[in-house]
C-alpha positions as CSV (number, residue, x, y, z in Angstrom):
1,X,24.9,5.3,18.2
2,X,22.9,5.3,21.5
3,X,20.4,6.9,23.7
4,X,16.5,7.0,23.4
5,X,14.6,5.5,20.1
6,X,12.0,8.0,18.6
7,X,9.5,5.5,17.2
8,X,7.1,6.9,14.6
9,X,4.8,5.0,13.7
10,X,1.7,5.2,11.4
11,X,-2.2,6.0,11.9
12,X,-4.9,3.7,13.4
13,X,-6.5,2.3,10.5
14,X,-4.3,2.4,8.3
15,X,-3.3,-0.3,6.3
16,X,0.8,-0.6,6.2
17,X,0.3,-0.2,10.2
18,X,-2.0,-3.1,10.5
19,X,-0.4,-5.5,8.2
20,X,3.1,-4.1,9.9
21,X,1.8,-5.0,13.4
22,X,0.2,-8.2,12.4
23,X,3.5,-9.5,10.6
24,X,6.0,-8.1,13.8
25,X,3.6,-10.0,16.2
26,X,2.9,-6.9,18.0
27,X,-0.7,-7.4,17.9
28,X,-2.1,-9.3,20.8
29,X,-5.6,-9.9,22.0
30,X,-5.7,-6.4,23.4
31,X,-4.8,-4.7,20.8
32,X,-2.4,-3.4,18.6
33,X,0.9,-3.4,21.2
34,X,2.8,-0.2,19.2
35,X,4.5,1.9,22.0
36,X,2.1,4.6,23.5
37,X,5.1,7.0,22.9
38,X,5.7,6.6,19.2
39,X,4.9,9.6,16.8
40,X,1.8,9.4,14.4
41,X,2.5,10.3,10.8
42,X,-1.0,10.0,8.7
43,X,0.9,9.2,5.0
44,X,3.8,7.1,3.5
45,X,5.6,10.4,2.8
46,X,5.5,11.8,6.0
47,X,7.4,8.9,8.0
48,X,10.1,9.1,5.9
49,X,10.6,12.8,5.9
50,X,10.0,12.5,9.5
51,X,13.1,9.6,10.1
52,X,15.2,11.4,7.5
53,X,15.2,14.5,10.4
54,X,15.9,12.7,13.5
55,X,19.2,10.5,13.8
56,X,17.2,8.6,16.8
57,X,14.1,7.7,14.7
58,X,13.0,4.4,13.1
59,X,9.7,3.7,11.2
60,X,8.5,1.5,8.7
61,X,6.6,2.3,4.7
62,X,5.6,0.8,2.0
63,X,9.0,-0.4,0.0
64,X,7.7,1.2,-3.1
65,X,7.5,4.6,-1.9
66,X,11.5,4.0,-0.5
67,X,13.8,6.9,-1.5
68,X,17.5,5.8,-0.6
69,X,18.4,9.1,-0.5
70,X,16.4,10.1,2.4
71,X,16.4,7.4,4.8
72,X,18.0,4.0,5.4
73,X,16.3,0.5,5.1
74,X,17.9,-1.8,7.3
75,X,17.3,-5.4,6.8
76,X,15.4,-7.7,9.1
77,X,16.6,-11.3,9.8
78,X,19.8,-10.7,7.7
79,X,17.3,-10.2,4.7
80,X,17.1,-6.9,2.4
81,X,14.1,-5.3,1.6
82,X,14.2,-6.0,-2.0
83,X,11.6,-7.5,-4.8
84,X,13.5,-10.0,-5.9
85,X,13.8,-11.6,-1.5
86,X,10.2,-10.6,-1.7
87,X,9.2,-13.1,-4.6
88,X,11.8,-15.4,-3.4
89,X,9.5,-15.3,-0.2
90,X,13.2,-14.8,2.1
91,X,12.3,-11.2,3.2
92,X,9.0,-11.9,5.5
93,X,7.8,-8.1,6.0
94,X,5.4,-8.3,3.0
95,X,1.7,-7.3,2.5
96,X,-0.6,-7.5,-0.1
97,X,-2.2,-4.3,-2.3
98,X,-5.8,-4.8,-2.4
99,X,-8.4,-3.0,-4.3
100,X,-12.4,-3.6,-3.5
101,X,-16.2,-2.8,-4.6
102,X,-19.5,-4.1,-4.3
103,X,-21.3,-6.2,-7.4
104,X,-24.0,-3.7,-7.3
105,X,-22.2,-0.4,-7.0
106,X,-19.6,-1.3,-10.0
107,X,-20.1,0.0,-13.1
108,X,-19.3,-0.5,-16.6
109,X,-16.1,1.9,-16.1
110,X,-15.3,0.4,-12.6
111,X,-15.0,-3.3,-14.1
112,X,-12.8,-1.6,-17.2
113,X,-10.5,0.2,-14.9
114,X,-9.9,-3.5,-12.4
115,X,-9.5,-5.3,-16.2
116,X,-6.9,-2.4,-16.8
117,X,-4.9,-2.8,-13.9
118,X,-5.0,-6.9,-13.9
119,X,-3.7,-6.9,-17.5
120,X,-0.4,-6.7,-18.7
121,X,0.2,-2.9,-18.9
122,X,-1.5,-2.5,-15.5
123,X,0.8,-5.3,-14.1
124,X,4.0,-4.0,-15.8
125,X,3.3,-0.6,-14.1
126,X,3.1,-2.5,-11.3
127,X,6.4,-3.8,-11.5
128,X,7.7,-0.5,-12.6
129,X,7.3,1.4,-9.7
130,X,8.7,-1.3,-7.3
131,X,6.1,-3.4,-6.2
132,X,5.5,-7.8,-7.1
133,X,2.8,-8.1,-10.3
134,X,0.0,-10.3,-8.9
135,X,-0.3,-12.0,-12.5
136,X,3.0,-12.5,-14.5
137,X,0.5,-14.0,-17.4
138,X,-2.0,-11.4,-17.7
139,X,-3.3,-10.7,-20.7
140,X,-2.8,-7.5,-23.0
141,X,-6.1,-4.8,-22.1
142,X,-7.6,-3.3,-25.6
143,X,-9.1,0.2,-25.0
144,X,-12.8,0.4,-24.6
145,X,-13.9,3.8,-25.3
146,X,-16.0,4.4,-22.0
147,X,-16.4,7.8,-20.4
148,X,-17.4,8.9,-16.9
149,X,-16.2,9.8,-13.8
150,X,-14.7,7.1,-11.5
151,X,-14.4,7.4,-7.6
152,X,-11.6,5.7,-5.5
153,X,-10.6,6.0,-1.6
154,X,-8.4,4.2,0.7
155,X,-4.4,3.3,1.5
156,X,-1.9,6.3,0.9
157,X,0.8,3.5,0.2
158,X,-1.7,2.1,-2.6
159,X,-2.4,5.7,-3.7
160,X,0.6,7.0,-5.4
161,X,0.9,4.0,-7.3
162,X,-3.0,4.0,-8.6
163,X,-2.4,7.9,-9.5
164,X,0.2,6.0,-12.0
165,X,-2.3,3.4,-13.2
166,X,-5.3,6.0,-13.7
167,X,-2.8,8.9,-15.8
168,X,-2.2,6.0,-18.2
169,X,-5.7,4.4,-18.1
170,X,-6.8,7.8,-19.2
171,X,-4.4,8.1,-21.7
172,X,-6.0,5.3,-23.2
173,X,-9.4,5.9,-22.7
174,X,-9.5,10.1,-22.9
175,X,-13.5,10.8,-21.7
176,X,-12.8,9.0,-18.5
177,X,-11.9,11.1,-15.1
178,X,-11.0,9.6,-12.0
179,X,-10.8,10.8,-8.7
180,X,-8.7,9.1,-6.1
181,X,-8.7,10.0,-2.5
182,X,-5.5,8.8,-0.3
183,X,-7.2,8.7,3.2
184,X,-6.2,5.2,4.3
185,X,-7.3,1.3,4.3
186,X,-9.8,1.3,6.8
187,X,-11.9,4.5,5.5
188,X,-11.5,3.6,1.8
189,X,-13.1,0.3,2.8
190,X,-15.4,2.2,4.7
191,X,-16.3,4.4,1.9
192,X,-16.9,1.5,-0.6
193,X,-18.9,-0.2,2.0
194,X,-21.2,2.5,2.3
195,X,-20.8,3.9,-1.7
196,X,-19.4,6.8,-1.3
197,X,-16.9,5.2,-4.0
198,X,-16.6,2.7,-6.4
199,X,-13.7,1.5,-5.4
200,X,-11.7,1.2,-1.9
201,X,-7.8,0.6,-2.0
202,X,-6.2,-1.3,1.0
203,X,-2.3,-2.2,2.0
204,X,-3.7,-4.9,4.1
205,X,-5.7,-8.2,3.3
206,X,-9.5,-7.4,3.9
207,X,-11.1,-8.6,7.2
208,X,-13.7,-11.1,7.2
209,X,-16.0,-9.0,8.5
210,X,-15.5,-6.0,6.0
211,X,-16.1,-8.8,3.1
212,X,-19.5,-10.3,4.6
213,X,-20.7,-6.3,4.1
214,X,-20.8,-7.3,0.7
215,X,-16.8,-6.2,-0.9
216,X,-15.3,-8.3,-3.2
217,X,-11.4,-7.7,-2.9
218,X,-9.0,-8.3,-5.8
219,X,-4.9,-8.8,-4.9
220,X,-3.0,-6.5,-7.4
221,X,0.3,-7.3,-6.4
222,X,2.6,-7.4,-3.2
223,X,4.5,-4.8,-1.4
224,X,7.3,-5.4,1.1
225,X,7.4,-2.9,3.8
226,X,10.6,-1.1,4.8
227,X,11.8,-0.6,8.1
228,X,13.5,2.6,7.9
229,X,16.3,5.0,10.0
230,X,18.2,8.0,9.6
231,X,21.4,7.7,7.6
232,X,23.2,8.4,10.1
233,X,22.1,5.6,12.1
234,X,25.0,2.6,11.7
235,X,22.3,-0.5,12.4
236,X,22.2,-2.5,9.3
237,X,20.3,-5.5,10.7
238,X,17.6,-6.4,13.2
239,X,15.5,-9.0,14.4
């Protein structure tokens, strides 16, 4: 296959493009380097749809949200995008999830909800849908009985995987609703930063000055991110 490459990449601010640009080395003191000519897709879902419709398109998404059928993942460095290179720390396109609040602004449900996900069931979701469990020793989470309304913002990669964690924290604790916005890293960090919610969601490691504003951040497991093409595309393997 040859002629022209149709690069899509994703939004500024968002977090699979800044961790993606940071780990390529495509970042520089100017900037982030990502071809002026590359196509913006705001969401996860959208770069893939968009690759599996052009046979000249490559992007890159959050392994977890990866559907074979669609697109192809090619691997990088002779490595596949898989967990098991990812734990074995062989496939080096990897990123943290993170999740974040203030002291102040989290309440009794907030702290309930992060002791959900960083226990065993939240961790075995987790590993469920494809990503690496932060804490293979957690410990088992006991319903508390709290109800309320929760708010949470941020990464669209992190996003479809917290909709998973909140249906079965509900399940468990049935007088709590949670609402979870997928806008990306940067303005769910925003948003927790100025309390418009309780908790942000990020697909990038915080940035030093986005913790001195007061956020704590808490690692809930690691995500590899795919470089993708169309499946017509007969690369297998780049640098």
């Amino acid at each position: 296959m040859s002629g022209p490459i149709t690069v899509i990449s994703r939004e500024e601010g968002s977090g699979t493009r800044g961790a993606f640009v940071e780990l390529m080395g495509i970042e520089t003191d100017e900037g982030d380097m990502t071809t002026e000519n590359a196509e913006i897709a705001n969401s996860t879902s959208l770069v893939q749809t968009t690759v599996s419709g052009n046979k000249a398109a490559i992007g890159y998404i959050s392994l977890g949200s990866y559907d074979p059928n669609a697109v192809k993942s090619v691997k990088v460095d002779g490595v596949e995008a898989s967990v098991e290179n990812i734990k074995a720390g062989k496939y080096a396109v990897s990123r943290p999830f993170v999740i974040c609040y203030r002291e102040e602004n989290l309440t009794d449900l907030g702290k309930d909800f992060v002791k959900f996900i960083m226990s065993a069931e939240g961790q075995q979701i987790l590993n469920d849908e494809g990503y690496i469990a932060a804490d293979d020793s957690a410990e088992s989470y006991t319903a508390s009985g709290l109800t309320g309304n929760l708010s949470l913002n941020g990464s669209t990669s992190v996003g479809p995987v917290m909709e998973v964690l909140a249906e079965a924290y509900m399940k468990l604790n049935s007088g709590v609703t949670i609402d979870i916005q997928q806008t990306g890293s940067g303005t769910g960090i925003t948003a927790t930063i100025d309390g418009s919610c309780e908790i942000g969601m990020s697909s990038r490691e915080l940035k030093d000055e986005e913790i001195s504003e007061g956020l704590t951040p808490v690692t809930i497991a690691l995500d590899g991110i795919a470089v993708i093409v169309n499946q017509e595309n007969t690369i297998e393997d780049l640098t």
